[in-house]
N, CA, C and O atoms as a DFTB+ gen file, in Angstrom:
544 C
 N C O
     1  1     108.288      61.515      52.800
     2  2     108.335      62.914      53.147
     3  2     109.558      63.199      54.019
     4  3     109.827      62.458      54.964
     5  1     110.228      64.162      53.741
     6  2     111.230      64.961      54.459
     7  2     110.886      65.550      55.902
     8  3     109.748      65.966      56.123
     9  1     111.777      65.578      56.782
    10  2     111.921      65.874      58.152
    11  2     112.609      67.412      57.992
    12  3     112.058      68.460      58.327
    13  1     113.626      67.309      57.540
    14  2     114.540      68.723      57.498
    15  2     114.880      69.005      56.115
    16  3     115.399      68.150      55.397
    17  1     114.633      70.052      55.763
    18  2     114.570      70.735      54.281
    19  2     115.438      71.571      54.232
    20  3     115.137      72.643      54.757
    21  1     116.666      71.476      53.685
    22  2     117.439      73.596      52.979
    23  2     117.082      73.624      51.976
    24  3     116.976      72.704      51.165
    25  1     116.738      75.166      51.846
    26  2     116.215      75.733      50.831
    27  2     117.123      76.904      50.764
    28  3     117.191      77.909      51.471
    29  1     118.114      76.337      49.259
    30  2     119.035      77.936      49.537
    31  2     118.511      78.745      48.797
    32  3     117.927      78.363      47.782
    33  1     118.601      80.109      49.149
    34  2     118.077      81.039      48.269
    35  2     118.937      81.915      48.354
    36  3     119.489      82.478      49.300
    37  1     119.042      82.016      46.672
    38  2     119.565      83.535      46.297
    39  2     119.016      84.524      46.409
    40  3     117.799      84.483      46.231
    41  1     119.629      85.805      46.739
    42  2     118.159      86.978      47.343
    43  2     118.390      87.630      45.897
    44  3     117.574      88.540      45.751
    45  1     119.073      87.509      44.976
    46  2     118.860      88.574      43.874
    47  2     118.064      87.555      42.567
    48  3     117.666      88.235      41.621
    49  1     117.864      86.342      42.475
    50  2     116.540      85.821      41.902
    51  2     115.421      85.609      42.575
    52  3     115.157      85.240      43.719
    53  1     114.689      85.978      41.446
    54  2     113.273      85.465      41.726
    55  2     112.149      84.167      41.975
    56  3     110.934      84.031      41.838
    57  1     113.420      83.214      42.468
    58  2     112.532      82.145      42.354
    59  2     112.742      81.457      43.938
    60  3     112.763      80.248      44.169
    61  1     112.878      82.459      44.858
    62  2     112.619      81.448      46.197
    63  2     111.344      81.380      46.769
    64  3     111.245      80.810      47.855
    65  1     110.168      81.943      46.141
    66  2     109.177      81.462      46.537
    67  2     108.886      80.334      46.097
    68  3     108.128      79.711      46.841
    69  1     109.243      79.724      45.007
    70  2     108.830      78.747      44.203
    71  2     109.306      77.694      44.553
    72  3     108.652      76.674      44.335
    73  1     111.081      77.572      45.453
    74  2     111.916      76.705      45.536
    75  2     111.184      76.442      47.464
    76  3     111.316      75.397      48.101
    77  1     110.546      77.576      47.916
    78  2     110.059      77.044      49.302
    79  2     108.618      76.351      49.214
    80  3     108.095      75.536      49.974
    81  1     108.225      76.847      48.228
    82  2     107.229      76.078      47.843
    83  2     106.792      74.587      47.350
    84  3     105.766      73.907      47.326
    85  1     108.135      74.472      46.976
    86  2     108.517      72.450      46.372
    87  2     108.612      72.266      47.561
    88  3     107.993      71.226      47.783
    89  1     109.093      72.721      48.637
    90  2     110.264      72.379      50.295
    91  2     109.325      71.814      50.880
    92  3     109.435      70.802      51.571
    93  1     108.014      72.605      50.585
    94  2     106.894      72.227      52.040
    95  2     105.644      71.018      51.130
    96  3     104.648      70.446      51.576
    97  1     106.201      71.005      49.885
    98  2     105.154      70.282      49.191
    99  2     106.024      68.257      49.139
   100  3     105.549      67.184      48.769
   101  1     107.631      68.712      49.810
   102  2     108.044      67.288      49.805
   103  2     108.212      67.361      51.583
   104  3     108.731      66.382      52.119
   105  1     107.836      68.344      52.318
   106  2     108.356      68.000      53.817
   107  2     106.597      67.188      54.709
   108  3     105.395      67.425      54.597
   109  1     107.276      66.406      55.363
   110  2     106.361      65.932      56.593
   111  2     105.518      66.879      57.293
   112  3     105.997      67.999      57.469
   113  1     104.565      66.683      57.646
   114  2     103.662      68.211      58.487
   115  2     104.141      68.468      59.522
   116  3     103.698      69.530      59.960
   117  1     105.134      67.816      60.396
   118  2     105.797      68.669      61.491
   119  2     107.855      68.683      60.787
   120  3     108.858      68.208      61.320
   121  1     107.673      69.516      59.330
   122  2     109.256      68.983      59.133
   123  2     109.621      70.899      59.333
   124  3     108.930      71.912      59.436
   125  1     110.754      70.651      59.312
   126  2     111.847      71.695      59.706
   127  2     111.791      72.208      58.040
   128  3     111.592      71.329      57.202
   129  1     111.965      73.597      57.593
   130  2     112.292      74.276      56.697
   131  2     113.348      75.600      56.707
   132  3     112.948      76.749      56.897
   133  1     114.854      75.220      56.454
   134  2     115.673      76.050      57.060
   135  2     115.956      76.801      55.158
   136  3     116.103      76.147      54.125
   137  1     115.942      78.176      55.312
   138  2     115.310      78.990      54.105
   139  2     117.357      79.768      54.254
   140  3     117.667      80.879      54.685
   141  1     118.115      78.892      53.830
   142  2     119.388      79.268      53.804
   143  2     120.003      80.224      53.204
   144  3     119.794      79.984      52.015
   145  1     120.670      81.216      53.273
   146  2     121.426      82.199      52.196
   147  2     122.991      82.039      52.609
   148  3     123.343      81.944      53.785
   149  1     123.816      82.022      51.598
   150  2     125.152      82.056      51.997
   151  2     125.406      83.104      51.351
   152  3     124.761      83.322      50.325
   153  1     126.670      84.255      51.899
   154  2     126.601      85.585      51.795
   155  2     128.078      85.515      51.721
   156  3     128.777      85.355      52.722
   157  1     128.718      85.683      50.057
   158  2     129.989      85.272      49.719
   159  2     130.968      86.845      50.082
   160  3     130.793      87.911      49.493
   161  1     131.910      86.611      51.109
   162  2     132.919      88.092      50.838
   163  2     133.064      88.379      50.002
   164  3     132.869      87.680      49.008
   165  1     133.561      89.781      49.980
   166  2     134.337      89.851      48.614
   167  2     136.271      89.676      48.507
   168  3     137.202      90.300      49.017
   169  1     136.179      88.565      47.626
   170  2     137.424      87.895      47.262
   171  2     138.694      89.212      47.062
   172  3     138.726      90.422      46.835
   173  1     139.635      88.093      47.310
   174  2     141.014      88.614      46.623
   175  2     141.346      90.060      47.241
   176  3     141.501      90.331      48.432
   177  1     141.415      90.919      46.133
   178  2     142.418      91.832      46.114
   179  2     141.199      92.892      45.883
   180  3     141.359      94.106      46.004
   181  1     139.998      92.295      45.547
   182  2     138.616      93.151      45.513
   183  2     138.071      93.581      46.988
   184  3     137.144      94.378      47.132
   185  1     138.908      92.823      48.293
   186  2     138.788      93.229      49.450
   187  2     139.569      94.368      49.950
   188  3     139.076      95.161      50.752
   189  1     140.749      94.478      49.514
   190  2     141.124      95.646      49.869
   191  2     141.382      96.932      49.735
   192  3     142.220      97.772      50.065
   193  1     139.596      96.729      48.667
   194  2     139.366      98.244      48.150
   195  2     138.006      98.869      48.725
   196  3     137.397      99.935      48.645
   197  1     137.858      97.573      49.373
   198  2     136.264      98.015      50.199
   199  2     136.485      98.448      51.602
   200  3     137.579      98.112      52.056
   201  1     135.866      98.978      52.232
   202  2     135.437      99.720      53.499
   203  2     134.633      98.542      54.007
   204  3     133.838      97.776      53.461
   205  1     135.215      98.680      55.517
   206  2     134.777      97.011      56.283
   207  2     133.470      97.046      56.473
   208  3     132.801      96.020      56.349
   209  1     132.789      98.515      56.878
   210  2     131.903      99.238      57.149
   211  2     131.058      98.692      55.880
   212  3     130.214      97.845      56.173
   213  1     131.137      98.983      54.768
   214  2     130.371      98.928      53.620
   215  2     130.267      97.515      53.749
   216  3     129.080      97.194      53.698
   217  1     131.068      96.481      53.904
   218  2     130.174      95.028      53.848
   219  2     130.132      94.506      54.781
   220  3     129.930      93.292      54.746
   221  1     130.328      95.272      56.230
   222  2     128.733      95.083      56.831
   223  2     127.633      95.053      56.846
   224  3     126.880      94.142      57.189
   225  1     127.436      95.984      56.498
   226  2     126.220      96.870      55.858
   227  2     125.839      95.534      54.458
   228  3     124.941      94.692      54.482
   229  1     126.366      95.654      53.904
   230  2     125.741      94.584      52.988
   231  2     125.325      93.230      53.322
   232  3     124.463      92.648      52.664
   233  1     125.943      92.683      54.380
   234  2     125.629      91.632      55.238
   235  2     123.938      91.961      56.287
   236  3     123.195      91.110      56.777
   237  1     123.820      93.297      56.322
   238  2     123.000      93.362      56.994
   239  2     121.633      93.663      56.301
   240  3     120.462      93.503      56.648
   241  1     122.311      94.220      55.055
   242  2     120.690      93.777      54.026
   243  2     120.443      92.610      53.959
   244  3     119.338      92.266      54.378
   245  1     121.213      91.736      53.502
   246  2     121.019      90.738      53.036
   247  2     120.130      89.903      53.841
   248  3     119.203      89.211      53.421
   249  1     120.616      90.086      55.341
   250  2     119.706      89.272      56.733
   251  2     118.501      90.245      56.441
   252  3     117.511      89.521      56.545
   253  1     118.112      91.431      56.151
   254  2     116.635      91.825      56.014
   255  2     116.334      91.195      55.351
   256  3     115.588      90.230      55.512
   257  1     116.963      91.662      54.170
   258  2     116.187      90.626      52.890
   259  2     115.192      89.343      52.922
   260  3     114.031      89.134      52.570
   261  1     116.417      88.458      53.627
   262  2     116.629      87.369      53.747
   263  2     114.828      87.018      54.833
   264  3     113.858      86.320      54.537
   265  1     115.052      87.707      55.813
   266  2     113.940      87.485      57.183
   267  2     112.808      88.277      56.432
   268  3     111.765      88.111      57.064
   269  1     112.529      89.374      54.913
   270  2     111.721      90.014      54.832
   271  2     110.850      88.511      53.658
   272  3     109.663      88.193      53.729
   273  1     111.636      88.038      52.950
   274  2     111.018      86.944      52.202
   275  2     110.316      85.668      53.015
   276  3     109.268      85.146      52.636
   277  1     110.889      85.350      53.920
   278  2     110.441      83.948      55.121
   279  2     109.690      84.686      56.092
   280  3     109.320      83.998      57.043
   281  1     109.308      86.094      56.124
   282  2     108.294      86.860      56.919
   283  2     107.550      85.758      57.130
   284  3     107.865      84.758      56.485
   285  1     106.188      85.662      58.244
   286  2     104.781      84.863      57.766
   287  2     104.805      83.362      57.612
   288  3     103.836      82.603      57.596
   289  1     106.301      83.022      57.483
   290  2     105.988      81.321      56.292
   291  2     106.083      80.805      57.911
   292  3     106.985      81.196      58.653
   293  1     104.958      79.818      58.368
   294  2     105.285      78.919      59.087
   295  2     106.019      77.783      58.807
   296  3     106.168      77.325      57.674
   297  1     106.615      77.185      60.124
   298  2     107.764      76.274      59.654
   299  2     109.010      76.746      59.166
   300  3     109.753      75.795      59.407
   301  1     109.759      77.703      58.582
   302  2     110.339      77.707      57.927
   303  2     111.461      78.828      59.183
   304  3     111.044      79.382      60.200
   305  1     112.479      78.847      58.796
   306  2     113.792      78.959      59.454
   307  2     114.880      80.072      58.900
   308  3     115.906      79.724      58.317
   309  1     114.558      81.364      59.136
   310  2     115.896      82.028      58.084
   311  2     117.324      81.931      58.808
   312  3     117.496      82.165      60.005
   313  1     118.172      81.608      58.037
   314  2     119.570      81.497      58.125
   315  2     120.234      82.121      57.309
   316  3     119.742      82.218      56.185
   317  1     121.634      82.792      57.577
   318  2     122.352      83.728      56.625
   319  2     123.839      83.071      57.277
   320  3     124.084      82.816      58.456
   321  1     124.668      82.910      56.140
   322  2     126.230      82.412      56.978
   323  2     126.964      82.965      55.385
   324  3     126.656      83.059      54.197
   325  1     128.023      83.212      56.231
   326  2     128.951      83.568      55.156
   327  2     130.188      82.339      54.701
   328  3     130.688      81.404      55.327
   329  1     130.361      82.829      53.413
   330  2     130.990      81.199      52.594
   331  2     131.233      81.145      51.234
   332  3     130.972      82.143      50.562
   333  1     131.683      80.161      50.713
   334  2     131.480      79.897      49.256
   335  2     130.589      79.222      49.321
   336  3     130.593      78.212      50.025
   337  1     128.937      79.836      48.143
   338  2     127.931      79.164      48.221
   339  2     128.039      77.732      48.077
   340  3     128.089      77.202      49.187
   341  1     128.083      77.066      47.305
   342  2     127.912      75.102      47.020
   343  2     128.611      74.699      48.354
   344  3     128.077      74.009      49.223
   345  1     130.192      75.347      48.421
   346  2     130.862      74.509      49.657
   347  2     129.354      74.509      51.355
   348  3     128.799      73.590      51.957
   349  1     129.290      75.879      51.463
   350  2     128.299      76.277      52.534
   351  2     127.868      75.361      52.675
   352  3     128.134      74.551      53.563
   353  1     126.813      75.234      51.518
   354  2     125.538      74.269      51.622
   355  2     125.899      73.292      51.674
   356  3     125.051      72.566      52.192
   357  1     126.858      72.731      51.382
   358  2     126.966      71.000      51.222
   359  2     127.219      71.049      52.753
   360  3     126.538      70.514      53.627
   361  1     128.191      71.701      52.880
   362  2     128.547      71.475      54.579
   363  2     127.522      71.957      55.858
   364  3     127.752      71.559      57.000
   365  1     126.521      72.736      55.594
   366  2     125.865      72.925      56.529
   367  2     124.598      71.870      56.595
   368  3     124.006      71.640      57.649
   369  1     124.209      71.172      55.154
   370  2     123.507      70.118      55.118
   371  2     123.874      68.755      55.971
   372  3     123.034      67.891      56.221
   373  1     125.348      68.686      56.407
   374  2     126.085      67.633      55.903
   375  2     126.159      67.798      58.063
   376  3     126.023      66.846      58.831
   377  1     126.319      68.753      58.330
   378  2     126.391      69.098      59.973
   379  2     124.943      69.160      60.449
   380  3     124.632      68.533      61.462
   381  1     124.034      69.882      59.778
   382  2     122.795      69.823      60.115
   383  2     121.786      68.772      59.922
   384  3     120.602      69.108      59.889
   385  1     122.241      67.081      59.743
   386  2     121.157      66.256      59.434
   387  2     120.033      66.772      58.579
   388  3     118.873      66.772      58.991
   389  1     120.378      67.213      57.383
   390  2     119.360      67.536      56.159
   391  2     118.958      66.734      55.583
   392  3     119.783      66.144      54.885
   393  1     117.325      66.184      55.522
   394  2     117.379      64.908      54.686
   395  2     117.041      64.928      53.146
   396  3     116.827      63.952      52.427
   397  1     117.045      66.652      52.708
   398  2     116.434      67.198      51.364
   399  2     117.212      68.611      51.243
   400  3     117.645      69.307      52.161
   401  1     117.254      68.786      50.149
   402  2     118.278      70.219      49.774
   403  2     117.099      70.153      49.005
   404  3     116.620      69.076      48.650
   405  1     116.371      71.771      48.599
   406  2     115.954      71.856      47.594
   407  2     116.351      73.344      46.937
   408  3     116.409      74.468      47.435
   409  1     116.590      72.851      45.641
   410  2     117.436      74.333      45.314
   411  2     116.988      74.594      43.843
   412  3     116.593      73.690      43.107
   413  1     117.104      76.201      43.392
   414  2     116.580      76.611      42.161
   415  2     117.991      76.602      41.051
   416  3     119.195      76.638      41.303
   417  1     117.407      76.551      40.033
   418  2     118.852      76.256      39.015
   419  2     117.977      77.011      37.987
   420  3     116.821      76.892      37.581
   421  1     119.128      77.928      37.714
   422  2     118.700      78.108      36.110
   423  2     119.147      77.273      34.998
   424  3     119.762      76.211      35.098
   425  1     118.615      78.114      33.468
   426  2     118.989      77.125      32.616
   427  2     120.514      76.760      31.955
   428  3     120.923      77.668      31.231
   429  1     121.082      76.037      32.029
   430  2     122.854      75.632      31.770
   431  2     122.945      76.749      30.625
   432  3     122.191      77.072      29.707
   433  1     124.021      77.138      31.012
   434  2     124.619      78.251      29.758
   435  2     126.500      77.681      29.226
   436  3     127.062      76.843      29.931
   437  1     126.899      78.005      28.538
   438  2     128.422      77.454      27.879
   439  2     129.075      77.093      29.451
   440  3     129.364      76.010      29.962
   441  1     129.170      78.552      29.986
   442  2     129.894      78.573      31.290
   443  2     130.074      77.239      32.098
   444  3     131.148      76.750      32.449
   445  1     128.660      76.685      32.352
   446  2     128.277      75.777      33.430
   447  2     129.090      74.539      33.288
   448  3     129.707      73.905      34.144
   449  1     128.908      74.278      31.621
   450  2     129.854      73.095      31.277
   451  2     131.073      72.849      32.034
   452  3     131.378      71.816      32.631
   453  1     131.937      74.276      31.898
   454  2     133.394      74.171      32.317
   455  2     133.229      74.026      33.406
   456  3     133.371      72.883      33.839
   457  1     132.805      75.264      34.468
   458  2     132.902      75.392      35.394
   459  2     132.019      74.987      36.881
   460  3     132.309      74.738      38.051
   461  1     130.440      75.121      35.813
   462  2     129.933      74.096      37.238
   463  2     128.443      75.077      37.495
   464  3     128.818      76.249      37.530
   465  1     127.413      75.027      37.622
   466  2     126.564      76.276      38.622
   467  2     126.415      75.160      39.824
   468  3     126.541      73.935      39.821
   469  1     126.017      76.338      41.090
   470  2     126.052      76.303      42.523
   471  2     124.759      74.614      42.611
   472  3     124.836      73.728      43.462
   473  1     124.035      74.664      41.794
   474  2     123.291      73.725      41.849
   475  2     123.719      72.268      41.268
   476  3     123.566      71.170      41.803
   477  1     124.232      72.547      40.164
   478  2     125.199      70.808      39.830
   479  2     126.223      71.162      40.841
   480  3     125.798      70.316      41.628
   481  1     127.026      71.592      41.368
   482  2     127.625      71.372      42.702
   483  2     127.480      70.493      43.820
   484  3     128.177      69.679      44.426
   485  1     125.798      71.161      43.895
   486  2     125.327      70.917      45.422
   487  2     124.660      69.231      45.140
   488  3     124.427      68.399      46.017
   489  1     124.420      69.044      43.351
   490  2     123.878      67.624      43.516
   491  2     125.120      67.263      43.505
   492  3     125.350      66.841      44.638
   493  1     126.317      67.167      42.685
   494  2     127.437      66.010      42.797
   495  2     127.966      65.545      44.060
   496  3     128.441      64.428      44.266
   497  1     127.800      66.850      45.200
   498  2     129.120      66.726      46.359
   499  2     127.820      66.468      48.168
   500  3     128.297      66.208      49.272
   501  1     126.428      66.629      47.923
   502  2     125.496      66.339      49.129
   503  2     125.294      64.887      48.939
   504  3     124.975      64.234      47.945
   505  1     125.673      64.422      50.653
   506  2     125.021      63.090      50.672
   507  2     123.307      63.124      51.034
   508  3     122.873      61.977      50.931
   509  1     122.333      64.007      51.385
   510  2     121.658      63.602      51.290
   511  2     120.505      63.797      49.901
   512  3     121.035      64.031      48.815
   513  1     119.308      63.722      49.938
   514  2     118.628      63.971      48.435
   515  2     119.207      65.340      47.938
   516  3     120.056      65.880      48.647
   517  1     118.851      65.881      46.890
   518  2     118.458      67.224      46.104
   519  2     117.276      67.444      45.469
   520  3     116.718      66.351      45.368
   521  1     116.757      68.120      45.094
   522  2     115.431      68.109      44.411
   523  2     115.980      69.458      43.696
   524  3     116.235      70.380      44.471
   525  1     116.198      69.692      42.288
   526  2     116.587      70.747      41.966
   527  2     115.241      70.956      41.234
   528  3     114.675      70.071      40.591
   529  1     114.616      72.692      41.459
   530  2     113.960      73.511      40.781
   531  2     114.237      74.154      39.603
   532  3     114.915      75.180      39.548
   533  1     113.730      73.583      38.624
   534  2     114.344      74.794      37.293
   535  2     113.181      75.124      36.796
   536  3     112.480      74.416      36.073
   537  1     112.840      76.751      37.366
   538  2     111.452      77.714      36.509
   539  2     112.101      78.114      35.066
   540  3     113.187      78.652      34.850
   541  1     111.005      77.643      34.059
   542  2     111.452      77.553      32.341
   543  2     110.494      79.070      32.319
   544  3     110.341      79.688      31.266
């Protein structure tokens, strides 16, 4: 059993109940459950058409969001940091003594091949476990 758990969650799928739900079904009865979101700027040249104001504001849903889903859950930890998701997580696992990532993946599409989803990421480049979730 696991001591310290991330559980990243995307706030625009539906599957972080499911992915906190594996978290506490592999953690120890006194383990840590940190319920992670990384909250990507917006890139490039797509930044300097936005109002700083406006993604604030989007940063600050996102922390509702984020604290309205981990409402209630004992044990469990909301965190919001801004980043490139996979890099985030690997690195906040990697500073935070994480001894389990558990994360939701959907199903591989052409794309993934080339380029990668956030979840084959986070298994190739974390030294500690992964436990990836995939709801069929």
């Amino acid at each position: 059993m696991y001591k310290k758990v991330l559980v990243p969650l995307a706030l625009d799928h539906g599957i972080s109940q499911h992915t906190l739900e594996v978290a506490r079904a592999l953690s120890a009865n006194d383990a840590e459950i940190v319920a992670l979101h990384v909250y990507e700027m917006p890139q490039g040249s797509v930044s300097a058409y936005l109002d700083k104001d406006m993604v604030a504001e989007g940063f600050r849903a996102a922390n509702r969001l984020l604290r309205e889903k981990t409402e209630g859950l004992e044990g469990v930890t909301p965190e919001i940091i801004k980043g490139h998701t996979a890099r985030t997580i690997i690195d906040y696992a990697n500073d935070n003594d994480v001894d389990c990532i558990v994360i939701g993946s959907h199903k591989p599409g052409l794309s993934d091949y080339f380029l990668g989803s956030t979840a084959s990421r986070v298994v190739r480049h974390a030294k500690c476990a992964v436990h990836v979730h995939r709801r069929i």
